[in-house]
N, C-alpha and C positions, 0 to 999 in steps of 0.2 A: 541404503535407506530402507525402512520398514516399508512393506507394501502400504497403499492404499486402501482402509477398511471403510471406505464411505461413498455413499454416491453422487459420483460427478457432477452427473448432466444435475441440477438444479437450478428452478427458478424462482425468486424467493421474492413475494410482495411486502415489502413494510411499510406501514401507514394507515393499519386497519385500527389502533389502538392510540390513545394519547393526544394531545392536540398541540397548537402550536405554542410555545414558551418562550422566556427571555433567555436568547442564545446565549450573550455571554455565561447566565449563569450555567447551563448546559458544557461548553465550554469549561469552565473552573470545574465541572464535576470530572469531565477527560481528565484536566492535569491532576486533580487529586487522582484518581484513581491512577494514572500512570507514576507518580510517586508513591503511592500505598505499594506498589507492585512492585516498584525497584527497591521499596523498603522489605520487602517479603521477601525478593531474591537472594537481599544482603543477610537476611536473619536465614532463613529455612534451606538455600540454594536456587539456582537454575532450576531446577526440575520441578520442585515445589511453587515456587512463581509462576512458571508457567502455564503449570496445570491448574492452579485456582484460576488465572486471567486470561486463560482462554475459553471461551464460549464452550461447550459442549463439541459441534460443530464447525469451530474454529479449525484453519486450514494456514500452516505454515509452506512457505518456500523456502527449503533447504540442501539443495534447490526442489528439488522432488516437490508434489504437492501433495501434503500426506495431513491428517488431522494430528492438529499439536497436541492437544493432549494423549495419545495413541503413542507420539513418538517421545516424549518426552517420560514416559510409563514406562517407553522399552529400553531405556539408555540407563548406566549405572548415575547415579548421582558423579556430577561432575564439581570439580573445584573452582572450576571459571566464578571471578568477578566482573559483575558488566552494571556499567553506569550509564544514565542517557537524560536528553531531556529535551522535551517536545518544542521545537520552533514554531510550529504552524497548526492549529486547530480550527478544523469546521465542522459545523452538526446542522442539522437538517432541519428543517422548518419544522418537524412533529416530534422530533429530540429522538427519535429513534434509530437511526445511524449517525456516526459522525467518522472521521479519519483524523488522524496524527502523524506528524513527518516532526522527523528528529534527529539528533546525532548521540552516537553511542560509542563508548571509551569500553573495550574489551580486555581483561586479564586473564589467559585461559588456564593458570596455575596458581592463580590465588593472587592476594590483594599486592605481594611482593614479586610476582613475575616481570620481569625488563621486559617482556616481550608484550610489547602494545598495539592491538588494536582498534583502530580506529573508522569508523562507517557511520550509515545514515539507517534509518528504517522508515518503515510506510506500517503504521496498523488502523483497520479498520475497525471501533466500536458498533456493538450493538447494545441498545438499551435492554434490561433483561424484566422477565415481568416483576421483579422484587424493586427496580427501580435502578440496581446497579448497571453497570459498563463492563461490557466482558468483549474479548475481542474475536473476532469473527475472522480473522486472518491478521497477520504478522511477515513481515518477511522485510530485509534488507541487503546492502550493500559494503562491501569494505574497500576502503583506500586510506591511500597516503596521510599520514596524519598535517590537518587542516592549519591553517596560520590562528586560529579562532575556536574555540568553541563555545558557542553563546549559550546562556539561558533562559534568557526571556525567550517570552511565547507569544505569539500574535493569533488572530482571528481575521480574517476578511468582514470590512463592513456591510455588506449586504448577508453575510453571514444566516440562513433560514428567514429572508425573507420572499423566497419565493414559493407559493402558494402550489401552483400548477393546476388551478383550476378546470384547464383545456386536458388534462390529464393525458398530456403527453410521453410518452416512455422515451425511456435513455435505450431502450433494446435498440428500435426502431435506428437511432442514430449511432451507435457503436459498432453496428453491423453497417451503414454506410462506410463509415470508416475505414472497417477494413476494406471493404472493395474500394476504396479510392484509392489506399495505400498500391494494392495490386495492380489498379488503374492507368495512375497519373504518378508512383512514388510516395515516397516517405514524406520527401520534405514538406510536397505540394499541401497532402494530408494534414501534414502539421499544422501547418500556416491555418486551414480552413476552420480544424478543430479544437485546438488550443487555446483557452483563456488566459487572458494579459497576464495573470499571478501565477500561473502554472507551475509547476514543479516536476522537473525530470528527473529520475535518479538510475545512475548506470551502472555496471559494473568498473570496479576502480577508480573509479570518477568522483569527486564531490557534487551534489545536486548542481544544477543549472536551475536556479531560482527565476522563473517567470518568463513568458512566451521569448521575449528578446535571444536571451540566452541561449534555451533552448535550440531556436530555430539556426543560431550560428551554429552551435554543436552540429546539428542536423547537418547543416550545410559545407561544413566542411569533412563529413563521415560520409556523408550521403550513402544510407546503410538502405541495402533491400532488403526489407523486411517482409515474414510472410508469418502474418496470425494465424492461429487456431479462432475459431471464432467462436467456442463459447464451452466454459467448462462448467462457471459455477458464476451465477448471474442474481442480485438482489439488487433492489430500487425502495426508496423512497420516495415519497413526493416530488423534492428537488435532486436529492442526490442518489446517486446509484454506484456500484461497483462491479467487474468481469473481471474473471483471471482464467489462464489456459497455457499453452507455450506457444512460443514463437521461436523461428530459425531465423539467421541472417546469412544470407546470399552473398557470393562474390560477384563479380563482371560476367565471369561463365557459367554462373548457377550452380557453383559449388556451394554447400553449407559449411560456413565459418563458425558460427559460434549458431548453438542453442539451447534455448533452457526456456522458465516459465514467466509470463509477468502477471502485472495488476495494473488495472486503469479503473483510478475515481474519476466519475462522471459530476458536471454539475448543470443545472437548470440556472441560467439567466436569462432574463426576458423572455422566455420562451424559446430559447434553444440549448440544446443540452452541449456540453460543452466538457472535452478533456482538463480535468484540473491537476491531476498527478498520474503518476507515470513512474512506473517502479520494473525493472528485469530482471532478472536473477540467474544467471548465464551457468552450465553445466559445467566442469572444471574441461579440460581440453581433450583428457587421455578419454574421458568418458563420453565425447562428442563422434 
């Protein structure tokens, strides 16, 4: 993978600009824009898609954490066809971040390759000053092809209504986090930070859609996990997102598998809370 041409350590406030909107319609503007973009990939390519729809400073996990347009500049034009379509949209109380979770049908030799596959993705939106959606990271998952792939999309209904008046940061609580994991384990962590609709996504895995799920997965992997705690950090009012690597531990403190993740933060009632949950594991020979 291309090096790195950009700086990590970043901490990014969003919410100085904009004020609060009608979410869904914020929402409808994501899904358009996530169709404009799979329409652009099918006309122009992979490479051309993605460097219009990612933010300037937009950050893929491939696995590496490298700026997508950077690495998509350095690659030959590819043939791959890749279709997808968002299950899950939420956006932030001041329309200025939002995230999308989806599942995605890959052809990596054109619209006639047998060779299908099949995964999920996690992209984070930022609203741009023109008023467009550009994404601020991207990265996903592949596995086994699903019994389903739906395309309707949903919203959570509390969806940007929380304010954050008490101007509470999600830093504050994502850095507990990790020290609990380190603490008390994975799972226990889970249970505390996790919201009911939550969204896991693994390696080779289909999502575990909402805390239940999740915490069975947890519970029967019971993975020790050991965060990075901060590589590239932005907040919203209500929502925020971190991403960095993580390793996973055996019983004797061997490293099993490691690579990068991403974790959306969200603001209910006044405590910030794990909404999605994305890993992106390094292949095994390079571990």
């Amino acid at each position: 993978m291309p090096p790195m041409k950009f700086v990590c350590a970043i901490f990014v406030l969003i919410g100085l600009f904009g004020g609060a909107f009608g979410q869904t319609a914020a929402a409808e503007e994501i899904f358009k824009t996530e169709k404009a973009f799979e329409r652009l990939v099918a006309k122009n390519g992979i490479n051309a898609g993605f460097i219009e729809y990612l933010a300037p400073l937009g950050v893929m996990l491939v696995p590496d954490i490298v700026n997508g347009r950077e690495f998509w500049r350095s690659r030959p034009p590819a043939p791959t066809v890749l279709n997808w379509n968002p299950v899950w949209i939420d956006v932030s109380s001041n329309g200025t971040l939002a995230y999308s979770i989806g599942n995605s049908i890959r052809r990596p030799n054109g619209k006639d390759d047998p060779n299908i596959g099949y995964g999920h993705y996690l992209s984070v939106w930022s609203k741009q000053g023109n008023g467009e959606y550009r994404a601020l990271l991207d990265a996903g998952v592949s596995h086994s092809k699903p019994a389903a792939v739906p395309t309707e999309w949903r919203t959570p209904a509390d969806s940007g209504t929380e304010k954050n008046e008490s101007k509470i940061s999600a830093a504050d609580s994502s850095l507990t986090f990790f020290e609990t994991v380190e603490k008390v384990g994975s799972v226990k962590a889970y249970k505390t930070f996790l919201t009911d609709d939550a969204i896991l996504l693994r390696p080779g895995r289909e999502p575990f859609f909402g805390k239940k799920a999740a915490i069975e997965y947890l519970g029967k992997t019971r993975p020790r996990i050991k965060f990075a705690k901060r590589k590239g950090f932005v907040e919203a009012p209500d929502m925020a997102y971190v991403y960095n690597s993580y390793s996973i531990l055996d019983d004797a403190g061997i490293e099993i598998e490691k690579g990068n993740f991403v974790q959306v933060w969200k603001l209910r009632k006044d405590k910030w809370w794990i909404a999605a949950e994305l890993f992106v594991a390094y292949p095994k020979e390079n571990s």
